[in-house]
ZASE-655531 format. One record per residue (C-alpha): residue number from 1; x, y, z. Coordinates in pm, whole numbers, m for minus. Example, Ala and Ser with C-alpha at 12.3 -4.5 7.8 and 13.67 -1.06 7.14 Angstrom:
// residues 2
1; 1230; m450; 780
2; 1367; m106; 714
***
This chain:
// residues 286
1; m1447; m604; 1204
2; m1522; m893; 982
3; m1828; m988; 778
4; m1909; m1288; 575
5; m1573; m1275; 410
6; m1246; m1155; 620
7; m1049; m903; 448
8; m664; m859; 555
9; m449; m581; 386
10; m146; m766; 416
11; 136; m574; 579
12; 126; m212; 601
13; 303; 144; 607
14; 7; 207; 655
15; m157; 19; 368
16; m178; m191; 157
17; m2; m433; 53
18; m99; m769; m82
19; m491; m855; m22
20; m689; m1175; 23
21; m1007; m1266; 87
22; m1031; m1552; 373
23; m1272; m1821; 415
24; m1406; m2076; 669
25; m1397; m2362; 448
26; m1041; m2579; 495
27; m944; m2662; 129
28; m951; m2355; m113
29; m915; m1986; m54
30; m1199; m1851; m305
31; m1080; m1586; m611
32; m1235; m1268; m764
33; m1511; m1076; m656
34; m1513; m728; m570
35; m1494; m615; m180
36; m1735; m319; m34
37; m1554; m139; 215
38; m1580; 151; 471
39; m1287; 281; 665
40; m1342; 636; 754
41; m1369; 826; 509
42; m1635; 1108; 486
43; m1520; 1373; 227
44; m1574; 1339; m125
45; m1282; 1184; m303
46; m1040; 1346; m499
47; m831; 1201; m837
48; m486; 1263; m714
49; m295; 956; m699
50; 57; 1093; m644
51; 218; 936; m361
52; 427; 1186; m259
53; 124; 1453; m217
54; 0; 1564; 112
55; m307; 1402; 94
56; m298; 1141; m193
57; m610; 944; m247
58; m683; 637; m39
59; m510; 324; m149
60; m218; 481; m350
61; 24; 395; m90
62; 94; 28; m82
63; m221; m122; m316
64; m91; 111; m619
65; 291; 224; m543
66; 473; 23; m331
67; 841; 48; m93
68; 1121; m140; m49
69; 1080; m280; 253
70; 755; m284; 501
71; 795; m303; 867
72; 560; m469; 1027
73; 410; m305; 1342
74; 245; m628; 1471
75; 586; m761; 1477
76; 746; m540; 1681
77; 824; m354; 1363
78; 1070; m601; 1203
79; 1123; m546; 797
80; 948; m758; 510
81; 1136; m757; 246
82; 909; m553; m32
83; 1075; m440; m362
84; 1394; m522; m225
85; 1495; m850; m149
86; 1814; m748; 90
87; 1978; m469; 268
88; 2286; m401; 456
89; 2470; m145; 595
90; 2889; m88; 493
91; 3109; m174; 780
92; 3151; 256; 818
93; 2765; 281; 814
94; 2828; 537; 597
95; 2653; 331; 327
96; 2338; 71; 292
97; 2301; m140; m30
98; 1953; m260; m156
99; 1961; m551; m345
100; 1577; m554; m558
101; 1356; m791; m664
102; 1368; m958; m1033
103; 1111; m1027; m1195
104; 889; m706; m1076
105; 690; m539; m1390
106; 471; m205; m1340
107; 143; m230; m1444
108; 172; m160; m1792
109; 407; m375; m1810
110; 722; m216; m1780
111; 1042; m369; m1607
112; 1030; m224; m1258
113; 1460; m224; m1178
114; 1760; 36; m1034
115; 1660; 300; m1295
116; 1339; 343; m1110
117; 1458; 392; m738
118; 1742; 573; m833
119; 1536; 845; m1045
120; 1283; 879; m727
121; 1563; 983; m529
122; 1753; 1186; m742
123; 1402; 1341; m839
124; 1364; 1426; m400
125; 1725; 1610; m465
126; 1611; 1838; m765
127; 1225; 1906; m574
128; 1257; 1801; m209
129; 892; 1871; m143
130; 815; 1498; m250
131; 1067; 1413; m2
132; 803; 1298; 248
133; 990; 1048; 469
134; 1266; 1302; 530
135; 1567; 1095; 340
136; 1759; 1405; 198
137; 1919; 1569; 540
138; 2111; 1221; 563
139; 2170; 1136; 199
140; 2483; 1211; m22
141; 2415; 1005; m352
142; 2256; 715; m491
143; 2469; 487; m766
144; 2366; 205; m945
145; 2606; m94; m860
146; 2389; m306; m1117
147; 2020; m357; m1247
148; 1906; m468; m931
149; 2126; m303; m650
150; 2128; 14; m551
151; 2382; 164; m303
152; 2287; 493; m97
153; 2630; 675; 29
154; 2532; 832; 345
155; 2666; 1179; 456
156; 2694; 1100; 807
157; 2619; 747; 993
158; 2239; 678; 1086
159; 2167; 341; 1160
160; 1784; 437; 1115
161; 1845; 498; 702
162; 1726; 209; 601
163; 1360; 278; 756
164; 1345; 606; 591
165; 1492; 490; 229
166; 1323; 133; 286
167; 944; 330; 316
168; 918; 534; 71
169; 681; 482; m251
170; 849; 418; m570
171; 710; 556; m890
172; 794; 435; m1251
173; 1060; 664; m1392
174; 934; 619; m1751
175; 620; 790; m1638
176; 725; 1065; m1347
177; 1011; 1197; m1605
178; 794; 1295; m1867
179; 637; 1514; m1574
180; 687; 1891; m1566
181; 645; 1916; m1214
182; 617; 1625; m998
183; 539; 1836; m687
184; 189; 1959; m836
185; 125; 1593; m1082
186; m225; 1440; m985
187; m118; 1139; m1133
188; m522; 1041; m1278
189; m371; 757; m1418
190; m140; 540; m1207
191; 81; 297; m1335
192; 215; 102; m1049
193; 350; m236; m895
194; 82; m293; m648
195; m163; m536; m648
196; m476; m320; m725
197; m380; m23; m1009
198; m644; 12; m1225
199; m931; 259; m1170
200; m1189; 86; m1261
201; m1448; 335; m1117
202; m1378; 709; m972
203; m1623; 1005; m863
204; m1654; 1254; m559
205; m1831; 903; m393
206; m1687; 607; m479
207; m1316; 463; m544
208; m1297; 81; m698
209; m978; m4; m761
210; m908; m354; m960
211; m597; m574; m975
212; m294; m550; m1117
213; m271; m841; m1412
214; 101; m808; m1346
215; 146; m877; m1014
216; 445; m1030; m893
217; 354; m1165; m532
218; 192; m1542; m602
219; m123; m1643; m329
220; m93; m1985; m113
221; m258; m2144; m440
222; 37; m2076; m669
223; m161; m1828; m839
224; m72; m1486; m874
225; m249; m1198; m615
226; m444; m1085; m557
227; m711; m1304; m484
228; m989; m1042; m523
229; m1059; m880; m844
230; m1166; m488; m720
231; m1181; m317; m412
232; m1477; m47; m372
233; m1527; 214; m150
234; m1851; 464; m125
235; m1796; 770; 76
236; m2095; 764; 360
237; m2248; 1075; 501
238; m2099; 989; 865
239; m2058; 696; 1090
240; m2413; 634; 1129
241; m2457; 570; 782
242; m2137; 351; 734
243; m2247; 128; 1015
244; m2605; 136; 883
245; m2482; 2; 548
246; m2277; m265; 736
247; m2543; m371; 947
248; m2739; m412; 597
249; m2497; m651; 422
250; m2405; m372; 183
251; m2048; m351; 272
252; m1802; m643; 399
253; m1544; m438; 617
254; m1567; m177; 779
255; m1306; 71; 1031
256; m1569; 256; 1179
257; m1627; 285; 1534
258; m1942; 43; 1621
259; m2116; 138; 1955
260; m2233; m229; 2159
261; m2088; m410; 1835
262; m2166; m762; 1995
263; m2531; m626; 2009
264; m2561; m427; 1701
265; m2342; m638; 1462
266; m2240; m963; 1552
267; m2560; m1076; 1711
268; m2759; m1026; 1370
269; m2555; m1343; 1218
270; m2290; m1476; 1434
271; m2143; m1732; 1189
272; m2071; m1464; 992
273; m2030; m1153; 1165
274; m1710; m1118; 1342
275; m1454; m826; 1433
276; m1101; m819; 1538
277; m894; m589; 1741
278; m570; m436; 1543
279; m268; m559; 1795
280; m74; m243; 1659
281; m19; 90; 1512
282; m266; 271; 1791
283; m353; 285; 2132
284; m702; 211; 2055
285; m772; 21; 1730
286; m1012; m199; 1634
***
């Protein structure tokens, strides 16, 4: 649901990827600004920003560490090209070559390039509990054809590889192999290619994450995304109190489930108070 400002994570794997704030005027889309959220979450946060945990903390996937490719559930699934820029499959289909992005640079302003995917998944090989998407019973190696291809050599054909390899999070190598083990890393410090890595503000009850000064996706303005400066989000004793603080202006999106919502929400400002029902990823979703 949508209040005074519309919020869109762009295309997910769940998350995040690029964000923007939308606005009812016609001309400009407005910049900067930080954006209260609520989507669920009750427990008090924990500083573990490893994306191939079990249970990293909200927003690492996709607005911190990003994939190859996104598929696009509203669109029947079909792939965005992410970190990658290309992919196709050898005649055999025992191989599928990723051609990646120029340009990219983490957030401290590293080159992102081959090195980096190729160390993720050669880092799955030596500790496959990271490998969370399930790429290892169907992979043989991984070779760099060139700073910005990769090729994976498959060890049997699956003509589903490229949503497995094309998903997964890819972490800096310059940072991960300085790590003794990656499998237990909390990662307090993220350095990523997402469009919000810096943590600006983290306790047990509130995340604010803040963008990226690198990134490399530009907004319809020319100007680089995102078009919001931080992202904040207090954890809430329930639902009651999430939709309370919605209800009150003091956050402008929210996932929770809102009982009567045309009564309880959008009637209290109707130019401004608006909600929208997710087309995909559930059976119910709003």
């Amino acid at each position: 649901m949508y209040k005074k400002l519309s919020f869109i994570v762009g295309l997910s794997m769940a998350l995040v990827l690029s964000m923007s704030l939308v606005s009812a005027q016609d001309t400009a889309i407005p910049r900067g600004g930080t954006v209260v959220i609520s989507e669920g979450q009750q427990a008090a946060f924990v500083r573990n920003f490893n994306p191939y945990s079990p249970d990293p903390t909200r927003w690492t996937k996709s607005s911190i560490y990003e994939p190859l490719t996104v598929y696009n559930p509203v669109d029947g699934g079909s792939p965005t090209h992410w970190l990658a820029t290309d992919y196709s499959f050898s005649d055999d289909l025992l191989s599928l070559t990723y051609t990646l992005r120029e340009g990219v640079l983490w957030s401290d302003g590293e080159d992102f390039n081959a090195d980096d995917v190729i160390f993720v998944f050669n880092m799955f090989e030596e500790y496959p509990a990271l490998d969370r998407s399930g790429v290892l019973p169907y992979l043989d190696s991984v070779e760099k054809v060139d700073d910005y291809t990769v090729k994976f050599n498959l060890n049997q054909i699956f003509t589903q590889a490229d949503t497995l390899i094309g998903q997964v999070q890819i972490v800096p190598e310059h940072i991960f192999s300085a790590v003794d083990d990656p499998v237990t890393f909390t990662n307090p410090d993220p350095v990523g290619t997402g469009p919000l890595t810096n943590v600006a503000n983290f306790n047990e009850q509130v995340l604010e994450l803040c963008r990226n000064e690198n990134y490399w996706q530009m907004g319809e303005d020319g100007l680089p995304l995102p078009y919001i400066d931080c992202m904040r989000m207090p954890v809430y004793a329930g639902n009651d109190a999430a939709n309370f603080a919605l209800i009150n202006n003091e956050i402008d999106w929210a996932g929770n489930f809102v009982a009567d919502i045309d009564t309880t929400y959008v009637s209290a400002d109707p130019d401004n108070h608006h909600y929208y029902f997710w087309p995909g990823g559930a059976t119910v979703q709003y």
